[in-house]
C-alpha positions as CSV (number, residue, x, y, z in Angstrom):
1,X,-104.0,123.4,-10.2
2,X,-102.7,126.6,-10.5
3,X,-99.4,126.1,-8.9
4,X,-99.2,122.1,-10.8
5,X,-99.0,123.5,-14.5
6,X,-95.9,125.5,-13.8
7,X,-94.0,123.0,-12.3
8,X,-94.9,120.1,-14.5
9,X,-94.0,122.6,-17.8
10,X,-90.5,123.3,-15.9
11,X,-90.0,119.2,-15.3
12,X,-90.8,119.1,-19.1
13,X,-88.5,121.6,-20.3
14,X,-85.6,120.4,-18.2
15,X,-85.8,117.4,-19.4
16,X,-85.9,118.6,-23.0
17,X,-82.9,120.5,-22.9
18,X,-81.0,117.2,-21.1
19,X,-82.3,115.7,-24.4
20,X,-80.9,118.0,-26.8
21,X,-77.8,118.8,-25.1
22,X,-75.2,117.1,-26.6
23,X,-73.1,114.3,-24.9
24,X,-69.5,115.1,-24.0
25,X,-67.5,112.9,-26.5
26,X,-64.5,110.8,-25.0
27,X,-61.7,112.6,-24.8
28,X,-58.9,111.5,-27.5
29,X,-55.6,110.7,-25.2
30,X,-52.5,112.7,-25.9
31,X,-50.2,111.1,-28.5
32,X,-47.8,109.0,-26.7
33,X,-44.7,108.0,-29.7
34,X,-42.3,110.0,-32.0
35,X,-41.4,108.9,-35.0
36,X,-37.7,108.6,-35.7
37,X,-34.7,108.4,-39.0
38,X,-31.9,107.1,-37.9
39,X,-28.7,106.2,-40.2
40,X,-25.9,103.6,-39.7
41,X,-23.0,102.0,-41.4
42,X,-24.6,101.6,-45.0
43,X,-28.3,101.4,-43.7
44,X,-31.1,104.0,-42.9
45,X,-34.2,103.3,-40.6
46,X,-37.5,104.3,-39.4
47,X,-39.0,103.5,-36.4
48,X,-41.3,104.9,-33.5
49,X,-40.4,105.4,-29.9
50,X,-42.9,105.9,-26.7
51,X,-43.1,108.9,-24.9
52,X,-43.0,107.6,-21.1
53,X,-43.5,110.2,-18.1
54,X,-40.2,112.3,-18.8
55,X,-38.8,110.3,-21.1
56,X,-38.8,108.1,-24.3
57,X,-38.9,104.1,-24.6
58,X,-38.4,101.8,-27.4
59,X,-37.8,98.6,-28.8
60,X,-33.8,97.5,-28.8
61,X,-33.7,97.0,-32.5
62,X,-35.1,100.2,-33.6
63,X,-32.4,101.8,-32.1
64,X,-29.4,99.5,-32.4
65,X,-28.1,100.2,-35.8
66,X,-27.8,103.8,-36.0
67,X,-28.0,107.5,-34.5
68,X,-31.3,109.5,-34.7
69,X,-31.0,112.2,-37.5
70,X,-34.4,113.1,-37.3
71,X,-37.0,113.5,-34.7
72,X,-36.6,113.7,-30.5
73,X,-32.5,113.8,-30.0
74,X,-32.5,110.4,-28.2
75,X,-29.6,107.8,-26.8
76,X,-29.9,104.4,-24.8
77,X,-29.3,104.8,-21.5
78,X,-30.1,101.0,-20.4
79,X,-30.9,98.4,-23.1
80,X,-32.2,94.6,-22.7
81,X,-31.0,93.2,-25.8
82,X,-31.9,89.7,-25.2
83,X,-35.6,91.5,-24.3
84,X,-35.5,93.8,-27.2
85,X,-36.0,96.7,-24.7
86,X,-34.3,100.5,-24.7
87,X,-34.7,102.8,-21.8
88,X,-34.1,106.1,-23.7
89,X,-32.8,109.6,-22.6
90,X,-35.3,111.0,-20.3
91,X,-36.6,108.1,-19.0
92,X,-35.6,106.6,-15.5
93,X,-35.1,102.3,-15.2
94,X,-35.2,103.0,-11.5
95,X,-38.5,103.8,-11.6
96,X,-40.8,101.5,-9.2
97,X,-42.4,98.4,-11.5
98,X,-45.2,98.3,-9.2
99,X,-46.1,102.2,-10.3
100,X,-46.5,100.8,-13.9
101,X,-49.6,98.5,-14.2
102,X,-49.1,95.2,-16.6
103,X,-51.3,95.6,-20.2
104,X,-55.0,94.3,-19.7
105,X,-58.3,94.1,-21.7
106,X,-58.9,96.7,-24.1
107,X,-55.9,98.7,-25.5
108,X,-54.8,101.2,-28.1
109,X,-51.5,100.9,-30.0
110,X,-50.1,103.8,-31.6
111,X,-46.8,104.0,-34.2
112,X,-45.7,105.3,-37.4
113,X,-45.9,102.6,-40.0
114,X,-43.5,101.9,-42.8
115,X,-42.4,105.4,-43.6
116,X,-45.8,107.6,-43.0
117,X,-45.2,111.1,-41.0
118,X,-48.6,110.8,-39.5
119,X,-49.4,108.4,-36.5
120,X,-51.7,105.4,-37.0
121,X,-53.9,104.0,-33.7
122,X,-54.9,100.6,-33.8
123,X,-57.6,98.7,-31.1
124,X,-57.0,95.2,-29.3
125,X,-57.5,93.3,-26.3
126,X,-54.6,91.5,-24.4
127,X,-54.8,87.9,-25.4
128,X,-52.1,86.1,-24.1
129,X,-48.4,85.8,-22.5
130,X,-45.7,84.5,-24.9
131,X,-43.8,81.8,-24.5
132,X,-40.7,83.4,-24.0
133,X,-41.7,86.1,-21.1
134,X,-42.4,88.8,-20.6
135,X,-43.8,89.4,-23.8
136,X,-47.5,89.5,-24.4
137,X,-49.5,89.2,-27.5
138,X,-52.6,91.7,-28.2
139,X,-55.1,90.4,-30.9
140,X,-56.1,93.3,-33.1
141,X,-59.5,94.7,-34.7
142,X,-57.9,96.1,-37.3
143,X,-57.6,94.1,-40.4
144,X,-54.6,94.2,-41.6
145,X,-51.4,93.3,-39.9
146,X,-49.1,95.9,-38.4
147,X,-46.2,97.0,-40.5
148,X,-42.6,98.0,-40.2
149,X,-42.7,101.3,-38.5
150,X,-44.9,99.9,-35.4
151,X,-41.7,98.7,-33.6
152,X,-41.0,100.5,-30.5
153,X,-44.8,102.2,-30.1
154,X,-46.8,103.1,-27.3
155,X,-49.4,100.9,-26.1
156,X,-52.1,102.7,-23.8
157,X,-55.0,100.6,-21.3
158,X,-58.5,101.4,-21.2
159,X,-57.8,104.6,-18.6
160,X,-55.3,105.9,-20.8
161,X,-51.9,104.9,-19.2
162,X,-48.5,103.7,-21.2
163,X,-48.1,100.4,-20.2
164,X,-46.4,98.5,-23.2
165,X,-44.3,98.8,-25.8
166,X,-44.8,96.9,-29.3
167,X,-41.9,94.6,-30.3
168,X,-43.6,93.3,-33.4
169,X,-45.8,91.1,-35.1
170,X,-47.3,88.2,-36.4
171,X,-50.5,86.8,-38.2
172,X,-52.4,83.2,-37.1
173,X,-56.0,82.0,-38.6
174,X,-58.5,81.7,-35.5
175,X,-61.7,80.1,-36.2
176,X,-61.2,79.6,-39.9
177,X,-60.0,83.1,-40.7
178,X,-56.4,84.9,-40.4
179,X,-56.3,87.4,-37.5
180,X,-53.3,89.4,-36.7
181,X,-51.6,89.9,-33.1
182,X,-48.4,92.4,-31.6
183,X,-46.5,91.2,-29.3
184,X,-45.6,94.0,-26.9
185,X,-43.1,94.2,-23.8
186,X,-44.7,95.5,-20.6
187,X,-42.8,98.4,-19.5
188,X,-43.4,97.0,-16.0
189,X,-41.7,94.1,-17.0
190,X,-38.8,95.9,-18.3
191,X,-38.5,97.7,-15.2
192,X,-38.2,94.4,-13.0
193,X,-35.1,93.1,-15.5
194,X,-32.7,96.1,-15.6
195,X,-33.1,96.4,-12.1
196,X,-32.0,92.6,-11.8
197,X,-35.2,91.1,-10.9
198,X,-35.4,88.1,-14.0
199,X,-38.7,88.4,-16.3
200,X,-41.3,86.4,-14.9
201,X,-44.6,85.4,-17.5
202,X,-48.1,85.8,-16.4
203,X,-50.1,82.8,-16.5
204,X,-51.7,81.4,-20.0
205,X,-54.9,80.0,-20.8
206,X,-54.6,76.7,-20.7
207,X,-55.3,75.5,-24.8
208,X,-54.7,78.8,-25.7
209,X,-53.5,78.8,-29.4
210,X,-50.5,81.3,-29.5
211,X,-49.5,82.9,-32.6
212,X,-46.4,81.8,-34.9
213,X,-43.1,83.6,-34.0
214,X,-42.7,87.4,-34.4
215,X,-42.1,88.9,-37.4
216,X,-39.8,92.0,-37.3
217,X,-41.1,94.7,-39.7
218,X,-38.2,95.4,-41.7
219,X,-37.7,99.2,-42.3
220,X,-34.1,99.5,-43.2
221,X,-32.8,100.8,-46.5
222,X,-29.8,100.6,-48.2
223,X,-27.8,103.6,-49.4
C-alpha cells in the first residue's frame, strides 16, 4: 500500500494538469490578398489580388482598366480575358496544374470589400461547378452577400492552401430563404488554359439548382 498511494496521487495530478492546460488554438493562416487603387481613363478602382507562392493573382477585370497607384506594384503577365483570369508579376503560368489541388469542402475566402483597408474572411463549402467552366460556385455562411472589393481574392481549402480565386457573386433562395454563393476560378484551372490545355468542368450534381448569373461588384468611380 505504501508504494500504491504515490503512484495513484501522480496518475491523478497528471491528469489534472492535462485538464487545465489549455488547448493549442488553430492556428490563423497567413493573409493571402492585397488590396489594390488603381486609376484609368476617367475611372478609379478598388479591388483585391491573391498572394500565390511568389507571386500575385487576380481576377481579369480588376485589373483591366487601369495601373495600380496603390498597394503591391503589379502588371499582367498572362491574362484569360474570356476566363476573367490575371497571372500577375511574380507569379509563374508554367507552373504544374497538377501541383495546385482543385477547391473542395470547407473553404475561407478572403478580400477587401467595397473600399475598407482591412481584410474581411468569409466561410463556405464548395457547392457546385458552373455552367460555363471552370468556374465553381462556394455557398457562404455568412449572411450577407459579398461586395465589390471581393473580386480577385484568395480562396484557401481546409489545410490552408490557395486554391481559387473569386470572380464574383450572386444571391439564389434555397429552401425558402435567400442564400448567397461566389463563384471563384480554380487556379489549377487557370493553369491548364494559358498553357493551352482548354477548361474542362468537374462534374455537377445531377438537380443541383445553380445560382442566377454573376453579379460583378462594381467598385469604379468617376473623377
Amino acid at each position: 500500500m505504501r508504494f500504491l498511494i504515490p503512484t495513484v496521487f501522480t496518475s491523478a495530478a497528471l491528469a489534472a494538469v492535462f485538464t487545465l492546460w489549455p488547448a493549442k488554438a488553430p492556428a490563423i493562416p497567413e493573409p493571402c490578398t492585397e488590396r489594390v487603387f488603381l486609376e484609368g481613363e476617367g475611372v478609379f478602382s478598388w479591388g483585391s489580388i491573391t498572394r500565390w507562392r511568389k507571386g500575385y493573382l487576380t481576377a481579369y477585370h480588376v485589373i483591366a482598366d487601369g495601373d495600380v497607384r496603390s498597394g503591391p506594384s503589379v502588371t499582367s503577365i498572362g491574362s484569360l480575358e474570356a476566363t476573367d483570369f490575371a497571372f500577375l508579376t511574380g507569379s509563374d503560368p508554367k507552373t504544374d496544374p497538377s501541383s495546385v489541388p482543385f477547391p473542395d469542402g470547407p473553404v475561407l475566402l478572403e478580400g477587401f470589400p467595397a473600399r475598407a483597408t482591412a481584410r474581411e474572411r468569409v466561410t463556405g463549402e464548395v457547392y457546385a461547378p458552373d455552367t460555363v467552366p471552370p468556374g465553381v460556385w462556394i455557398i457562404l455562411d455568412h449572411p450577407e452577400p459579398l461586395v465589390g472589393g471581393f473580386s480577385g481574392g484568395c480562396v484557401r481549402d481546409a489545410q490552408g492552401r490557395v486554391v481559387a480565386v473569386i470572380m464574383g457573386a450572386s444571391t439564389m433562395r434555397l429552401d425558402g430563404k435567400p442564400r448567397h454563393f461566389a463563384r471563384v476560378i480554380p487556379i489549377r484551372s487557370a493553369l491548364s488554359e494559358i498553357q493551352g490545355i482548354p477548361p474542362i468542368a468537374r462534374s455537377a450534381l445531377i438537380g443541383k439548382p445553380l445560382p442566377p448569373a454573376t453579379r460583378w461588384p462594381d467598385t469604379r468611380t468617376s473623377r
